[in-house]
N, CA, C and O atoms as a GROMACS GRO file, in nm:
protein
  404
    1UNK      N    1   1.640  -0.367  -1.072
    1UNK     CA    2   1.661  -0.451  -0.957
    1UNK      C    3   1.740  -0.372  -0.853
    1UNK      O    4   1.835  -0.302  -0.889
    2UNK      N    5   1.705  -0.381  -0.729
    2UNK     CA    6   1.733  -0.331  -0.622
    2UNK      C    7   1.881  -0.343  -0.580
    2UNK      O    8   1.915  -0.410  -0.677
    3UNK      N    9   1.998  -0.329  -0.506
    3UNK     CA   10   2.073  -0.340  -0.485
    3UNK      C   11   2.040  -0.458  -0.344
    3UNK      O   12   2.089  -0.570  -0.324
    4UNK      N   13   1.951  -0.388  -0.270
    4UNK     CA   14   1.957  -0.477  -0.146
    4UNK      C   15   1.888  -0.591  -0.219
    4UNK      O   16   1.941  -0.693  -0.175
    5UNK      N   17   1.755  -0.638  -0.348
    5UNK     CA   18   1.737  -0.762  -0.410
    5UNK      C   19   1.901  -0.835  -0.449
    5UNK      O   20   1.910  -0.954  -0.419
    6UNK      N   21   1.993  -0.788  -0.494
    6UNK     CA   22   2.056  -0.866  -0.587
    6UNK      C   23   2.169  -0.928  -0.466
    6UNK      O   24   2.222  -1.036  -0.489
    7UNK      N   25   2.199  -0.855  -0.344
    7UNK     CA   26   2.211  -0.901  -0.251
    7UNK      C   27   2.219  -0.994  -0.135
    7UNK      O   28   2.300  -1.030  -0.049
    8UNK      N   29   2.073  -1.022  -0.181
    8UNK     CA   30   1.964  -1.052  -0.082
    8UNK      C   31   2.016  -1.229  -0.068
    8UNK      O   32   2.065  -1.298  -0.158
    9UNK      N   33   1.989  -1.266   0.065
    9UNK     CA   34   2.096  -1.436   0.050
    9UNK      C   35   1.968  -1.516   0.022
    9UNK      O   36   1.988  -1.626  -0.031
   10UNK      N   37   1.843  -1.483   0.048
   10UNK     CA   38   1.727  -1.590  -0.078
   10UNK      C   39   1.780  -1.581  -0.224
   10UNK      O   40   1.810  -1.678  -0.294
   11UNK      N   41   1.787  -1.477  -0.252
   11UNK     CA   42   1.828  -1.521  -0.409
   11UNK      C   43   1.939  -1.554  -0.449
   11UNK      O   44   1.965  -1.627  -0.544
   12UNK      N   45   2.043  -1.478  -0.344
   12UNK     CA   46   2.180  -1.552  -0.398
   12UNK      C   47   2.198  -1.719  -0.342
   12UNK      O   48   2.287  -1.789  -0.389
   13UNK      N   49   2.122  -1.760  -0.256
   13UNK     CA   50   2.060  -1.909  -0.244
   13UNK      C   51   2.024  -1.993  -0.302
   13UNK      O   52   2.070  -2.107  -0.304
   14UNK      N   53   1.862  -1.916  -0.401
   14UNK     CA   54   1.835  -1.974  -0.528
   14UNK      C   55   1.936  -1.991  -0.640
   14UNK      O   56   1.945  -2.103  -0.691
   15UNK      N   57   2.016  -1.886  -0.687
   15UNK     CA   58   2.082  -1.891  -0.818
   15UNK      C   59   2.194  -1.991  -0.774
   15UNK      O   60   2.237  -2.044  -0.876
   16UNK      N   61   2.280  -2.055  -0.625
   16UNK     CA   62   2.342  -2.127  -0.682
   16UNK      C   63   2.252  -2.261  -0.603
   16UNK      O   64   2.282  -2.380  -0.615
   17UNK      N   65   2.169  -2.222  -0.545
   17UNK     CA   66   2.090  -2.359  -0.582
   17UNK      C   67   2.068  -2.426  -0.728
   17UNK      O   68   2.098  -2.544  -0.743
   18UNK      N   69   2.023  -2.359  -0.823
   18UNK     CA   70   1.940  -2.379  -0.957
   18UNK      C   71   2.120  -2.448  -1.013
   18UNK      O   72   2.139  -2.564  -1.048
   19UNK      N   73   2.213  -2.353  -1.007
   19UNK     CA   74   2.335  -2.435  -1.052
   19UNK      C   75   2.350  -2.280  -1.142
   19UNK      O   76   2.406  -2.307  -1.248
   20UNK      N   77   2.324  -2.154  -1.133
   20UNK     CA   78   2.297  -2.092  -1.198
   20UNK      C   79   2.217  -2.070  -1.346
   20UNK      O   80   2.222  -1.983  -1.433
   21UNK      N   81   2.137  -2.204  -1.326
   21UNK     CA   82   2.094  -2.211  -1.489
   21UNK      C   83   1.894  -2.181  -1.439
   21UNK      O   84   1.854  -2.147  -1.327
   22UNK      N   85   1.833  -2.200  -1.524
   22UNK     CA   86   1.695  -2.146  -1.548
   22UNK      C   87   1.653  -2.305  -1.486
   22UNK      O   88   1.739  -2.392  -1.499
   23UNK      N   89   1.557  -2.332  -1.437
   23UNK     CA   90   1.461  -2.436  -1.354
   23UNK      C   91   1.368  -2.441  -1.469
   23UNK      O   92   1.288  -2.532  -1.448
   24UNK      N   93   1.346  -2.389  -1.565
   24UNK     CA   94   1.249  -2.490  -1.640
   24UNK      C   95   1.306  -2.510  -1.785
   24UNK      O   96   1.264  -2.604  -1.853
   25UNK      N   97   1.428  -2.400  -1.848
   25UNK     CA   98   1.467  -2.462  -1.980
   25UNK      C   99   1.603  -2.522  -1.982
   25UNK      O  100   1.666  -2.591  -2.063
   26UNK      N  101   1.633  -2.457  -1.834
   26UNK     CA  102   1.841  -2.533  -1.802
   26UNK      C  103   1.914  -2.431  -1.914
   26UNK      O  104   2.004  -2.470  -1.988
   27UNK      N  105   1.854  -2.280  -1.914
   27UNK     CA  106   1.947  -2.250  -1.991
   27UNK      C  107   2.040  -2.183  -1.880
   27UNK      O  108   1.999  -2.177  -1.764
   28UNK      N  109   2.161  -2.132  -1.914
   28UNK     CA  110   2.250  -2.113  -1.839
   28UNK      C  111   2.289  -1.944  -1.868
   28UNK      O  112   2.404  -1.902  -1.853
   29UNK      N  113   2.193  -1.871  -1.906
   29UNK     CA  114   2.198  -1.719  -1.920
   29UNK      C  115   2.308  -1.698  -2.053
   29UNK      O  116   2.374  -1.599  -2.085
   30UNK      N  117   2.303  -1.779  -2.090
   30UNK     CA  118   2.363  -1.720  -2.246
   30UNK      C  119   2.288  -1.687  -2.357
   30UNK      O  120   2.318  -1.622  -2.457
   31UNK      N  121   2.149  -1.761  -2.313
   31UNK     CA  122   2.028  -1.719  -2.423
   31UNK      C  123   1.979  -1.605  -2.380
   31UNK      O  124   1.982  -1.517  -2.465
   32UNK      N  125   1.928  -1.569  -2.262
   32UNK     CA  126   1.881  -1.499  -2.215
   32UNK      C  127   1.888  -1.488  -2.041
   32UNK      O  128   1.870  -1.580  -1.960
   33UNK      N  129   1.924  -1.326  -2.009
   33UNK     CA  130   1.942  -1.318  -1.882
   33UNK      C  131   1.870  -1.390  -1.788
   33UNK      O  132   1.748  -1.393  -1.796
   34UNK      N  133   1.949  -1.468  -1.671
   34UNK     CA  134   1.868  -1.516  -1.564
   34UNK      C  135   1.826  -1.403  -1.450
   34UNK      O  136   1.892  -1.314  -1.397
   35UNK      N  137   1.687  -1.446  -1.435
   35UNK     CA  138   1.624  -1.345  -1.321
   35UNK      C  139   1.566  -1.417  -1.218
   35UNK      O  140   1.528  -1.528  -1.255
   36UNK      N  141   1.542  -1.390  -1.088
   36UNK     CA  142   1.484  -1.494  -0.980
   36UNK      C  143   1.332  -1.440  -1.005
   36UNK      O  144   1.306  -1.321  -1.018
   37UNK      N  145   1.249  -1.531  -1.010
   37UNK     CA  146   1.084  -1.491  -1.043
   37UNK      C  147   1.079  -1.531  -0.832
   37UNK      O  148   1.146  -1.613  -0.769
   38UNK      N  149   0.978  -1.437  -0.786
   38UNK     CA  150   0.908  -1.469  -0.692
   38UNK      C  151   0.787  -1.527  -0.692
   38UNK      O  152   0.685  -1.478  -0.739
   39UNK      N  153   0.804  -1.671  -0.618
   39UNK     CA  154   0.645  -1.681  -0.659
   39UNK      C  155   0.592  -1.684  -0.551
   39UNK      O  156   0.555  -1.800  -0.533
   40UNK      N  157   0.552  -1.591  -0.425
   40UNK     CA  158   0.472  -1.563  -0.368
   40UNK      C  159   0.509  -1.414  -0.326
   40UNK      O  160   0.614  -1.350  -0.335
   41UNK      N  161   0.409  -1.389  -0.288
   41UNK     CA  162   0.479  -1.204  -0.248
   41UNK      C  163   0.407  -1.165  -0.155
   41UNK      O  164   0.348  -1.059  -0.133
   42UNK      N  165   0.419  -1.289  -0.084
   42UNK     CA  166   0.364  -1.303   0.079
   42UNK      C  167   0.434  -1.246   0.220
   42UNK      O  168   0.382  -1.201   0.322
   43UNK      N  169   0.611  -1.270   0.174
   43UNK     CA  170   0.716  -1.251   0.233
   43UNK      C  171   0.824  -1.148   0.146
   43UNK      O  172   0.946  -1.148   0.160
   44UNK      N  173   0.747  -1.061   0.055
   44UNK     CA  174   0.802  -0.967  -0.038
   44UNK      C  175   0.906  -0.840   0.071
   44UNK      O  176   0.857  -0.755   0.145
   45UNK      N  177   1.031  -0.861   0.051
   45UNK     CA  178   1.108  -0.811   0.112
   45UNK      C  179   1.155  -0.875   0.229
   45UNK      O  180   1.226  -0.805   0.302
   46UNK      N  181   1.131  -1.003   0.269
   46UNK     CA  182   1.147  -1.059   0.342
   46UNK      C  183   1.146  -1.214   0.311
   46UNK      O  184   1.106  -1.295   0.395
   47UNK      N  185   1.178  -1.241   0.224
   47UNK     CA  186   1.189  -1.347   0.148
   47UNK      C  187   1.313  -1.472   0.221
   47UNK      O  188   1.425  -1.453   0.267
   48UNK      N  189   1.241  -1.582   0.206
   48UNK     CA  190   1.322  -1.696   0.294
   48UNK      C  191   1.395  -1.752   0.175
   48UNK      O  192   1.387  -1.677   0.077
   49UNK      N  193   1.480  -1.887   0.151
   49UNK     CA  194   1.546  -1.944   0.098
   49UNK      C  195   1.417  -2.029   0.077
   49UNK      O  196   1.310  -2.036   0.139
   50UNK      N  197   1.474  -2.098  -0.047
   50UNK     CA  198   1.317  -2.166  -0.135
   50UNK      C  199   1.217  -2.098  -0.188
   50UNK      O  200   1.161  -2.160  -0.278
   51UNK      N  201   1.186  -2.022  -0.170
   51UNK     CA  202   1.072  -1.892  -0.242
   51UNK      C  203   1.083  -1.856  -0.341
   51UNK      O  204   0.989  -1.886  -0.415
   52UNK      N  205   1.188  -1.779  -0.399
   52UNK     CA  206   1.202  -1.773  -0.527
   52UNK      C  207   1.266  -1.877  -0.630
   52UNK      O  208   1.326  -1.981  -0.604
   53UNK      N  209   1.241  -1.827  -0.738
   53UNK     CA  210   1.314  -1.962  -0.839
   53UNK      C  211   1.377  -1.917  -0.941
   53UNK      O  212   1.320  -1.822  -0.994
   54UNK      N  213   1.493  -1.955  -1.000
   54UNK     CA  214   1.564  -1.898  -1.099
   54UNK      C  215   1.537  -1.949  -1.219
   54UNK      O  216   1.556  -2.066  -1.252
   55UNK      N  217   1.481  -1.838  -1.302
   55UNK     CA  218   1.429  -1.836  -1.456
   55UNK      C  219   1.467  -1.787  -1.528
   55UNK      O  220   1.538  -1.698  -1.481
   56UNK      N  221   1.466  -1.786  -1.728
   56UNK     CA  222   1.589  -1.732  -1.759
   56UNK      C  223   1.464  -1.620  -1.833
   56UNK      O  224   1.345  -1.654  -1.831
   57UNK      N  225   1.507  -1.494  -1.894
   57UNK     CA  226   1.412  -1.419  -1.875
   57UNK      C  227   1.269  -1.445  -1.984
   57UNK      O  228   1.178  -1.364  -2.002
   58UNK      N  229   1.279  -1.533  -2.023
   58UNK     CA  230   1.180  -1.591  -2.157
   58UNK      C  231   1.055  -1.649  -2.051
   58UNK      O  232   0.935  -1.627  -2.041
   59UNK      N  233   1.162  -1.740  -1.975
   59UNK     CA  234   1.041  -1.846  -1.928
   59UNK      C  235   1.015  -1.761  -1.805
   59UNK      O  236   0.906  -1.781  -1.750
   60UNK      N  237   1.114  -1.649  -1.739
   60UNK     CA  238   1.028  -1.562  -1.632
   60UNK      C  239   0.900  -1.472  -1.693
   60UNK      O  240   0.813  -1.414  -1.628
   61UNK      N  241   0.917  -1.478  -1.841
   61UNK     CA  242   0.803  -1.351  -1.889
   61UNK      C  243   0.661  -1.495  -1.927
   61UNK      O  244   0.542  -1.472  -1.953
   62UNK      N  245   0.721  -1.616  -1.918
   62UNK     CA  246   0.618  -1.687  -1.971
   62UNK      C  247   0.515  -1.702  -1.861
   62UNK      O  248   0.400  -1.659  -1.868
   63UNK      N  249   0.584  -1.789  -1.724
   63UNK     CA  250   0.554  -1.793  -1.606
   63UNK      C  251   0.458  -1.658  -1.560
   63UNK      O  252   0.338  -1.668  -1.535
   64UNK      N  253   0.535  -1.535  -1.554
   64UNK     CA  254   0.443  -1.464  -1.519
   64UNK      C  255   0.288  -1.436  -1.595
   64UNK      O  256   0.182  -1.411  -1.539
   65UNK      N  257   0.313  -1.448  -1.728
   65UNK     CA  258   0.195  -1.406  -1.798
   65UNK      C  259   0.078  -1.512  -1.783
   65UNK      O  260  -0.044  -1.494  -1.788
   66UNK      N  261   0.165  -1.650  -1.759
   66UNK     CA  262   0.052  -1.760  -1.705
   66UNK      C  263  -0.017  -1.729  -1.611
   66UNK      O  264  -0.139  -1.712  -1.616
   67UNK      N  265   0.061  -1.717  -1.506
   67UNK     CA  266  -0.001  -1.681  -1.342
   67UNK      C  267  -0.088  -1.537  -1.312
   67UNK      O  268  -0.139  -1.509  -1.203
   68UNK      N  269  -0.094  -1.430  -1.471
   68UNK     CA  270  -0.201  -1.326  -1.449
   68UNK      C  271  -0.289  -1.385  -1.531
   68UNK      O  272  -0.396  -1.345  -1.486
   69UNK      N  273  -0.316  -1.468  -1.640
   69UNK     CA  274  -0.374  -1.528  -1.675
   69UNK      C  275  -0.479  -1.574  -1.636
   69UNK      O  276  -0.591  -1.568  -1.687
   70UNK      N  277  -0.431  -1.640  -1.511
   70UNK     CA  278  -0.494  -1.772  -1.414
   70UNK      C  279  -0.614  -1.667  -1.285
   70UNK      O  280  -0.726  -1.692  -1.240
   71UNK      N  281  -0.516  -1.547  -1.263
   71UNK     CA  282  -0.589  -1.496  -1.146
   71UNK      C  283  -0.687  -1.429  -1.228
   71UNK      O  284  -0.799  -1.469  -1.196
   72UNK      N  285  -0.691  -1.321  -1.342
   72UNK     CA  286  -0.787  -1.291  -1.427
   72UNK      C  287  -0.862  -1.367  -1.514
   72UNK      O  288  -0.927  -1.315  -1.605
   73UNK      N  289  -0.857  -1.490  -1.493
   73UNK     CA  290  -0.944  -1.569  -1.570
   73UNK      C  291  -1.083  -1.560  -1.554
   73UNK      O  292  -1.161  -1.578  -1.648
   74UNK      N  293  -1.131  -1.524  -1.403
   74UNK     CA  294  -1.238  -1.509  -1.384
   74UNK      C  295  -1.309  -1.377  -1.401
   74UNK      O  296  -1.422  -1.360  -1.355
   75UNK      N  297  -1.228  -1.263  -1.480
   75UNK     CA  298  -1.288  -1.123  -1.416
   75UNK      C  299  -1.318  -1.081  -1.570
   75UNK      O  300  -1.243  -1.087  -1.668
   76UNK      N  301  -1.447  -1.039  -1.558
   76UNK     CA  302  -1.526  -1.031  -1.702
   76UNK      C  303  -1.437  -0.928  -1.734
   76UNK      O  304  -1.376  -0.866  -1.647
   77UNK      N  305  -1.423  -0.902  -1.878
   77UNK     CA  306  -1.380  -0.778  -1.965
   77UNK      C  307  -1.451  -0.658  -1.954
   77UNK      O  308  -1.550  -0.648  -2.027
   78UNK      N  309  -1.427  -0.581  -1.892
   78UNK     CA  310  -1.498  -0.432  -1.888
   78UNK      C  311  -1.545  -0.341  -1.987
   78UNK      O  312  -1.467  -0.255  -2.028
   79UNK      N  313  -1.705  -0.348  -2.047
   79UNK     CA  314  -1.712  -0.334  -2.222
   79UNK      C  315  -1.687  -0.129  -2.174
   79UNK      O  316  -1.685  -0.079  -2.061
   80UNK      N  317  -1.681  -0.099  -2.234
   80UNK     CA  318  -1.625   0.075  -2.293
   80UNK      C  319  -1.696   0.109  -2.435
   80UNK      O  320  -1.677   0.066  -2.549
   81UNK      N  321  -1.802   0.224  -2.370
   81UNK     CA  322  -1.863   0.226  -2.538
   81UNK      C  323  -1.787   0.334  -2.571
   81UNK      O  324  -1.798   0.441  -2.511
   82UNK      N  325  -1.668   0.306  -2.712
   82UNK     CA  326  -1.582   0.392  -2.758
   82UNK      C  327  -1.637   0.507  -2.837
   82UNK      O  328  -1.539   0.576  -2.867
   83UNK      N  329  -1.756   0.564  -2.890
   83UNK     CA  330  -1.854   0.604  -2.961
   83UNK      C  331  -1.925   0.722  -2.793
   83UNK      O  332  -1.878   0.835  -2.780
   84UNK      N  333  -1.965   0.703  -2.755
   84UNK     CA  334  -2.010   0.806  -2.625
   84UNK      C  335  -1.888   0.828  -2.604
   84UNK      O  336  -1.868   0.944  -2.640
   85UNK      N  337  -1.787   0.780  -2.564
   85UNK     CA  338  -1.687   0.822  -2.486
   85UNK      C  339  -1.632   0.967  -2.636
   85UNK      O  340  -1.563   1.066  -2.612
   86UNK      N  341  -1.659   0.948  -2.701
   86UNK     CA  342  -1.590   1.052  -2.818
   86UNK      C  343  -1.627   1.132  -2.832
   86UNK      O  344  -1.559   1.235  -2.838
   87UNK      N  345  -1.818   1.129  -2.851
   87UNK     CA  346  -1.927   1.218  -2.830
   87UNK      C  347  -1.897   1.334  -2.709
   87UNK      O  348  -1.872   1.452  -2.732
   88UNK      N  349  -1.904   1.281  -2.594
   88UNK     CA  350  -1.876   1.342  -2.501
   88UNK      C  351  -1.744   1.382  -2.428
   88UNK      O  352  -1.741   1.427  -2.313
   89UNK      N  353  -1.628   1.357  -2.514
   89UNK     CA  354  -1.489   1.419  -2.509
   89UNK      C  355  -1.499   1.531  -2.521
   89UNK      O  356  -1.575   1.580  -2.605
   90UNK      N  357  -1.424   1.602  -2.440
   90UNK     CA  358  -1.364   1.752  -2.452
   90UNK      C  359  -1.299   1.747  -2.604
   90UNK      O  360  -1.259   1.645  -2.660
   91UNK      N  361  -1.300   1.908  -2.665
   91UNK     CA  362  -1.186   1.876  -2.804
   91UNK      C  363  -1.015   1.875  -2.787
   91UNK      O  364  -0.934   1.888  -2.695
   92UNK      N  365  -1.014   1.858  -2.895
   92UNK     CA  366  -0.841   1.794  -2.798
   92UNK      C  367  -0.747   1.945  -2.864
   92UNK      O  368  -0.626   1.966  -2.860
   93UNK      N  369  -0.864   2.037  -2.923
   93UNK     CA  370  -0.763   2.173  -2.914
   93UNK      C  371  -0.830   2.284  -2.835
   93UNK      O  372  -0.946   2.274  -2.794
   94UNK      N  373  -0.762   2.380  -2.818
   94UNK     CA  374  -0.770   2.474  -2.709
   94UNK      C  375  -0.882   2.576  -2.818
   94UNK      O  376  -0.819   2.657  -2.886
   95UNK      N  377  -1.023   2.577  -2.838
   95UNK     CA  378  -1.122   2.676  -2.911
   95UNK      C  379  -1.057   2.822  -2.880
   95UNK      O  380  -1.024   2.882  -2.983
   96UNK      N  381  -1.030   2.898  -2.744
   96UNK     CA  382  -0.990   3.027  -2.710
   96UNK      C  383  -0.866   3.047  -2.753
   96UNK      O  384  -0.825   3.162  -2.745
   97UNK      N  385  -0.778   2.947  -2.807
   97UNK     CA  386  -0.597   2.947  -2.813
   97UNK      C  387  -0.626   3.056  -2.977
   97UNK      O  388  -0.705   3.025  -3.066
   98UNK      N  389  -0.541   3.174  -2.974
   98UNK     CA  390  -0.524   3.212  -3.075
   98UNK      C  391  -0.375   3.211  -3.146
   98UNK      O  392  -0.294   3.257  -3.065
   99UNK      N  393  -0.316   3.177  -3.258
   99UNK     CA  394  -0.196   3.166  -3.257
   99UNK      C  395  -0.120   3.276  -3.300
   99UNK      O  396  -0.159   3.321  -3.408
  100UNK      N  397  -0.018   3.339  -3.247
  100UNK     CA  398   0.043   3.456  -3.315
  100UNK      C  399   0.170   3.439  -3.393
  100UNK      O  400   0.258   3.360  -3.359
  101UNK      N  401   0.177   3.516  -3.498
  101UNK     CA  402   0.298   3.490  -3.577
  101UNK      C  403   0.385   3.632  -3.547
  101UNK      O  404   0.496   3.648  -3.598
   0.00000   0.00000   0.00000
């Protein structure tokens, strides 16, 4: 975290908005560190008061993994045939390397 983030009067806004505790479990950073999640990154570096939200770092790792979740929900899995890709690998030692003792 940035010096000018931890700074920054949006987040020091949010955290004593929230009361310093997490907005979705009310923990109060004794379980786990509180972090401000951004949830738009529209105004990233320029962030207003209300924008971010204070989460404690469980439910910031939950939150986020939802919200890539949600935007990749639609994007097919990219198949990789692991079998050609091996075939046609370089070898992973040097054939010309001779070793000297």
């Amino acid at each position: 975290m940035s010096r000018r983030w931890r700074e920054h009067p949006a987040r020091l806004a949010e955290l004593e908005a929230s009361g310093f505790r997490c907005r979705l479990c009310n923990d109060d950073g004794t379980e786990s560190r509180l972090e401000v999640h951004h949830r738009t990154y529209k105004n990233l570096g320029n962030e207003h008061v209300g924008e971010p939200t204070t989460l404690c770092r469980g439910c910031h790792r939950l939150v986020t993994d939802h919200q890539r979740r949600l935007r990749y929900a639609g994007v097919p899995p990219k198949i990789f045939d692991v079998r050609l890709a091996l075939e046609n690998a370089p070898p992973l030692f040097d054939p010309t390397f001779k070793e000297t003792l």
